[in-house]
C-alpha positions in Angstrom: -28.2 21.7 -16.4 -27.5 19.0 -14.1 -23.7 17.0 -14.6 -24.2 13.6 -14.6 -20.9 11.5 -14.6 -21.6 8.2 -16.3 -17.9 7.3 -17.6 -15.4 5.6 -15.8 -11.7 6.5 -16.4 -9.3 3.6 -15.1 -6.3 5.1 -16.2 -5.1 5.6 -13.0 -5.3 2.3 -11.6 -4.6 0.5 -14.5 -0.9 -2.0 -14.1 -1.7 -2.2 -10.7 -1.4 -5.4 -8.7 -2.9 -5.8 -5.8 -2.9 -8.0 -2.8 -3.8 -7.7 0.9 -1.4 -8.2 3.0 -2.5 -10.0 6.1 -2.1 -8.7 9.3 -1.8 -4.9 7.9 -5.2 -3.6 8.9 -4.2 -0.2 7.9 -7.9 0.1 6.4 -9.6 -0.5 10.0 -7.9 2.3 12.1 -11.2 4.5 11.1 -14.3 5.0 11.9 -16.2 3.9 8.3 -19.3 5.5 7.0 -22.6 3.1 6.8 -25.3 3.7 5.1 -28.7 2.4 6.7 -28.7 -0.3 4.1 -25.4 -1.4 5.1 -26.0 -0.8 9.0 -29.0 -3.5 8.8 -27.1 -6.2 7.2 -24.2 -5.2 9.5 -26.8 -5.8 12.6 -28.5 -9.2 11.1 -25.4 -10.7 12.3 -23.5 -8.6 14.5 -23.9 -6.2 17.8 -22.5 -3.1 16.0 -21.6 0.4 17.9 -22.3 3.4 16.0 -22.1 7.2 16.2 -23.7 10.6 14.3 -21.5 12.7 13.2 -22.5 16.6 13.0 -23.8 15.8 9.5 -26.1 13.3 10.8 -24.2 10.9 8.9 -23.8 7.4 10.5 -20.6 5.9 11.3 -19.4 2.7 12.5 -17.5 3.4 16.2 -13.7 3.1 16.4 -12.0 2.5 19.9 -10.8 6.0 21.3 -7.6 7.1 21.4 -6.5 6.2 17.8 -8.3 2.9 17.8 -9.4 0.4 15.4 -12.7 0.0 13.7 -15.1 -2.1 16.2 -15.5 -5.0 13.5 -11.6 -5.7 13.6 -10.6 -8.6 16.0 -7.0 -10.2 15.3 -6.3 -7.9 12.9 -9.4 -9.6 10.6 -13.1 -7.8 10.3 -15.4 -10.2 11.5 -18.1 -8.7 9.3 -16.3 -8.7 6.2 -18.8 -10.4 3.8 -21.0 -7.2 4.5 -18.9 -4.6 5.6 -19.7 -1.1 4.3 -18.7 -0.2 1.1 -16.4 2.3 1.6 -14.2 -0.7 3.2 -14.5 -3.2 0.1 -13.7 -0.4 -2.4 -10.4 0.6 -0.3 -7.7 0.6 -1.5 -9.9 2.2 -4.5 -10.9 5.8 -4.2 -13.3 7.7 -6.8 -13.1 11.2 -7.4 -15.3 13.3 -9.8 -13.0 14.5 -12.4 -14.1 17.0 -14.6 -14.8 14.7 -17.8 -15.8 11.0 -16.2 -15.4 9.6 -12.4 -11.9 8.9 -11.5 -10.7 6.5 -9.7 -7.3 6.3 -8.3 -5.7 3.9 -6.0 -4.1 4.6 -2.6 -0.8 4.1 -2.3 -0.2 4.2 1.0 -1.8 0.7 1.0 0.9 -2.2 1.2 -0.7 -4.5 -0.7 -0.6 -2.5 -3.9 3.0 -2.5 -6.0 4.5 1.0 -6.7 6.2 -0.4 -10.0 3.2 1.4 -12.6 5.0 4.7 -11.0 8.1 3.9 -13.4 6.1 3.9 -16.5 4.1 7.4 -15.4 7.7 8.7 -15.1 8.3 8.1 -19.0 5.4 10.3 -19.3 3.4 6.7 -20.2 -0.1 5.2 -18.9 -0.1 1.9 -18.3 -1.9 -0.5 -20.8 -2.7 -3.2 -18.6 -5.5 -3.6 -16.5 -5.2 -3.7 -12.7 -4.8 -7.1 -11.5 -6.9 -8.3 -8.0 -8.9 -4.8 -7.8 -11.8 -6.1 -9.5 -13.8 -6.5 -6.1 -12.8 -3.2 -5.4 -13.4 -1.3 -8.5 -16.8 -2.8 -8.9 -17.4 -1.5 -4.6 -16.1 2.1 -6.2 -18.5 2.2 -8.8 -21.1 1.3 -6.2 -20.3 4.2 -4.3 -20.4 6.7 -7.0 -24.0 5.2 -7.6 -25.3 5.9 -4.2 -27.6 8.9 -3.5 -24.9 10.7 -1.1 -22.4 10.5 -4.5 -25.0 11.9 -7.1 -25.1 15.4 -6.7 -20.9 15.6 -5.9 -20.3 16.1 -9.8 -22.8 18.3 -10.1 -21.6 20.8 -7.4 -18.1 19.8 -8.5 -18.8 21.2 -11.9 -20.6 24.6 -10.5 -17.3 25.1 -8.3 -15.2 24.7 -11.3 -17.0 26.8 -13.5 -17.0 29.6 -10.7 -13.3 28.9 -10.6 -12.5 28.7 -14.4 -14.7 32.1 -14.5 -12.6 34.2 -12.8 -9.1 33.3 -14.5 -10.7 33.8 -17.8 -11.7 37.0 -16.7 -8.4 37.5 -15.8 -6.7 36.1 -19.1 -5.3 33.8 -17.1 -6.8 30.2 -18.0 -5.0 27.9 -19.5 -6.4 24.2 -21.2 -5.6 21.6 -18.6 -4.3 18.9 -20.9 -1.9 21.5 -21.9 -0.5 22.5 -18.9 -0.2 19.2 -17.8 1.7 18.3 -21.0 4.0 21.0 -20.0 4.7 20.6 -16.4 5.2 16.7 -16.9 8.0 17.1 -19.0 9.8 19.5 -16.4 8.5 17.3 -13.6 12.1 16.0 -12.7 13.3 19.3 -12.3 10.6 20.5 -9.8 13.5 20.8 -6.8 12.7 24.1 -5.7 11.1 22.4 -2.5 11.1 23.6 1.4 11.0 20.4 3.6 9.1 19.3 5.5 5.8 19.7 3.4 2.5 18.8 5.3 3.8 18.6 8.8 1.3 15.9 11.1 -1.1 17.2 13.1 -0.5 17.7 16.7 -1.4 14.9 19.2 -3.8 17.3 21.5 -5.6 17.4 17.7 -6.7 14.1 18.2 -4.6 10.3 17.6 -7.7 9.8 14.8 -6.6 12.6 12.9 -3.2 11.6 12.3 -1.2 9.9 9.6 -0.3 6.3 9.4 1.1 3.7 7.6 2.4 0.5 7.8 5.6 -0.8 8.8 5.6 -4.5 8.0 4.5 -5.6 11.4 1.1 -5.9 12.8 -0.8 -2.8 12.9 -0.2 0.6 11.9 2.6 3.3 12.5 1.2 6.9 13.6 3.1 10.0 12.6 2.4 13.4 15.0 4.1 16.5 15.7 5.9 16.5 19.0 8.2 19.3 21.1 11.2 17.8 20.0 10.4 17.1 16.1 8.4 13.8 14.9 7.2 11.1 16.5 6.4 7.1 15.4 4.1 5.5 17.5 3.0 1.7 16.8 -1.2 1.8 17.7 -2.8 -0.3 19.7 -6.1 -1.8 17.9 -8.2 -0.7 21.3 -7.0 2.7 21.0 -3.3 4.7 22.2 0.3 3.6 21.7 1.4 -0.1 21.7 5.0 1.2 21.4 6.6 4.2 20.7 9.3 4.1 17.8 11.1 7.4 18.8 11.0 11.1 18.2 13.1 11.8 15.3 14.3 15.9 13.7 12.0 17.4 11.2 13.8 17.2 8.2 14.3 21.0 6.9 17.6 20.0 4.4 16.5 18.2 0.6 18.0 15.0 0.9 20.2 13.6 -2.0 18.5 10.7 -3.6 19.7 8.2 -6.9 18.6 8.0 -10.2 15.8 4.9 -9.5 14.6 6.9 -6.3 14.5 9.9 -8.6 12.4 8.3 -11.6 10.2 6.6 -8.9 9.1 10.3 -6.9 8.8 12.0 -10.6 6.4 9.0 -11.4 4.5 9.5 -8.0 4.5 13.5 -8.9 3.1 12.8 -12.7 0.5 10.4 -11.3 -0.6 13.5 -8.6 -0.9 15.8 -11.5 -3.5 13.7 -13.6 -5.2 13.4 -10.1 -7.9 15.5 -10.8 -8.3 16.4 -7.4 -4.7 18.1 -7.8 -6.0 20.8 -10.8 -8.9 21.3 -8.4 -6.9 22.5 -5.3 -4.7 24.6 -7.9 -7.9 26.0 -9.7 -9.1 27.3 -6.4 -5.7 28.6 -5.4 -5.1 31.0 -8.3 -8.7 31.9 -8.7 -8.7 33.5 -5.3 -4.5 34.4 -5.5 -5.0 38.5 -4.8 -1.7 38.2 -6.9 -3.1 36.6 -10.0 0.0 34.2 -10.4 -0.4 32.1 -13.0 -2.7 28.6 -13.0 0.7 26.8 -13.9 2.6 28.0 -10.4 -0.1 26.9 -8.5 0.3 23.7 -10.1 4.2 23.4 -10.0 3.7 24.6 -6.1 1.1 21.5 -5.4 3.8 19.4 -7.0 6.4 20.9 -4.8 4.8 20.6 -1.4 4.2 16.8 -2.6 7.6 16.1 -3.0 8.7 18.0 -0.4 6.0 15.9 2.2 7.2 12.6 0.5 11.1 13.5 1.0 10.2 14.5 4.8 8.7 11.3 5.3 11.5 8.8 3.6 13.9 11.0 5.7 12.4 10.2 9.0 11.1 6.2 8.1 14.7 5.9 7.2 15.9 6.8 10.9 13.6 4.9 12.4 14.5 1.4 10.9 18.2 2.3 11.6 18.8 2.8 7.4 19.3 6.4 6.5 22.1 7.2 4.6 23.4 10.2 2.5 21.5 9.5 -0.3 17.9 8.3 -0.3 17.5 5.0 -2.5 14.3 3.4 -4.3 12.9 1.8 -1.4 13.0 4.9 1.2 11.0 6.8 -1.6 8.8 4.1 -1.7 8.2 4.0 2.0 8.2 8.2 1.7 5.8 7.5 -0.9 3.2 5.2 1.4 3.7 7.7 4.6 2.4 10.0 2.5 -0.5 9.2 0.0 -3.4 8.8 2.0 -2.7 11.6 3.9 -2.7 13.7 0.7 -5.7 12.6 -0.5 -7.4 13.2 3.3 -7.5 16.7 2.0 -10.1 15.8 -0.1 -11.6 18.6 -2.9 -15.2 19.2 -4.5 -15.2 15.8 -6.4 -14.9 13.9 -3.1 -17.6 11.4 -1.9 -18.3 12.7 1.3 
């Protein structure tokens, strides 16, 4: 029997502000999918480069090296009235969760406050709705309506069942809303981490592939493994390094951090666990673990690695703006936090749009 996700949970953006920053263009330093509807309204007013990917799929080109989206020009998209929507929905992603679609918001984006964090960290979901995402949620909703997004909760749902299957079989499930009850009321203790967490790719990989974020000035900040540890590059919008920002040490020691820092990561790791798209990656851990550890490590260790990735990245944004000290306060998680996030979610899971 076919799934067929018709419920929308906003729990997850709901008590978010939003509001885009100018002169960020983190959004644009990709190369966005268009549909052929979008492509021809794209065209009516603009010369617009595209590529095929492998999956025939059409994307509008980027510059090499890193580069912006072609529609960016002074940091604005000069076909923003029509751009494609998985640009107007940002900084908005859906996910197929197991019960409704499930959107969550990225927080690596700079124009979204981190304060709703505080109240998941009380174990509390926010009660107001999200303030200046209504353009955005109503492009997300739109995407999990078009044909490439109506058969992800249907394969989503036969890979879970396949998943669920074999840790039943192995007396080993255990009723999500339960185990997330439990592990969010330990989540403050989950310290048992090994820094750095997910380590950047290398540059030979590719400057597309890599982690960024935004630093308060124009343009993104790339993050990529180097010879001699990390290194911050400021991009150029036609592709390669405006400046470079330094090579700083992988962090391998857990940095000390105060009690608001503390309250803000838990929040960011109790938000992660009612991320669908976390249970998803620890379902298929376990039910392919030749150990058989329990469905609840696999969680705890997705939690870890988080924190661990989020502590890496304060550690090493903190020496490059000349402000790390002993212990880590609220605003170097925060910036942790936003170095961190879209990459996470990069690694996508079966309830992804493609």
């Amino acid at each position: 029997m076919a799934t067929v996700l018709s419920d929308w949970d906003d729990r997850l953006v709901r008590g978010f502000r939003f509001a885009c920053r100018p002169g960020c263009a983190l959004c644009c330093y990709a190369q966005p999918r268009v549909d052929p509807d979008e492509l021809s309204s794209l065209r009516a007013a603009h010369e617009i480069p595209v590529l095929r990917d492998r999956a025939d799929v059409l994307h509008v080109r980027s510059y090499p090296d890193g580069g912006a989206c072609r529609l960016l020009s002074e940091d604005r998209c000069i076909a923003h009235l029509v751009r494609p929507l998985v640009c107007s929905s940002f900084p908005v992603e859906p996910y197929a969760g197991r019960r409704s679609w499930q959107p969550s918001v990225v927080l690596s984006c700079p124009g979204l406050s981190l304060a709703p964090l505080d109240d998941w960290a009380q174990g509390v979901v926010p009660s107001e709705p999200a303030s200046g995402l209504d353009l955005e949620l109503r492009s997300a909703r739109r995407r999990a309506l078009r044909p490439r997004a109506v058969a992800v909760p249907v394969t989503a749902a036969a890979e879970r069942r396949r998943w669920e299957a074999r840790l039943r079989r192995r007396g080993q499930w255990v009723d999500y809303d339960v185990l997330r009850t439990t592990i969010a009321a330990g989540v403050a203790k989950i310290d048992d981490v090994e820094l750095p967490g997910e380590e950047p790719p290398d540059l030979s990989d590719g400057r597309e592939l890599l982690p960024i974020f935004y630093d308060g000035r124009s343009g993104p900040v790339s993050l990529a493994a180097h010879p001699l540890g990390w290194s911050l590059d400021k991009l150029s919008p036609r592709g390669g390094v405006a400046r470079s920002l330094g090579v700083f040490p992988i962090p391998t020691e857990v940095p000390e951090i105060d009690d608001s820092a503390a309250r803000r990561l838990a929040g960011y790791l109790v938000y992660w666990l009612h991320r669908d798209q976390l249970i998803d990656e620890a379902l298929l851990a376990a039910s392919t673990d030749a150990q058989s550890r329990p469905l609840e490590t696999w969680v705890r260790s997705e939690l870890a690695w988080i924190r661990a990735t989020v502590l890496s990245r304060a550690v090493v944004r903190a020496h490059a703006v000349g402000e790390y000290t002993r212990i880590l306060d609220r605003a170097a998680i925060d910036r942790g936090i936003m170095a961190s996030d879209a990459d996470l979610l990069d690694r996508g899971g079966p309830g992804a749009i493609p």
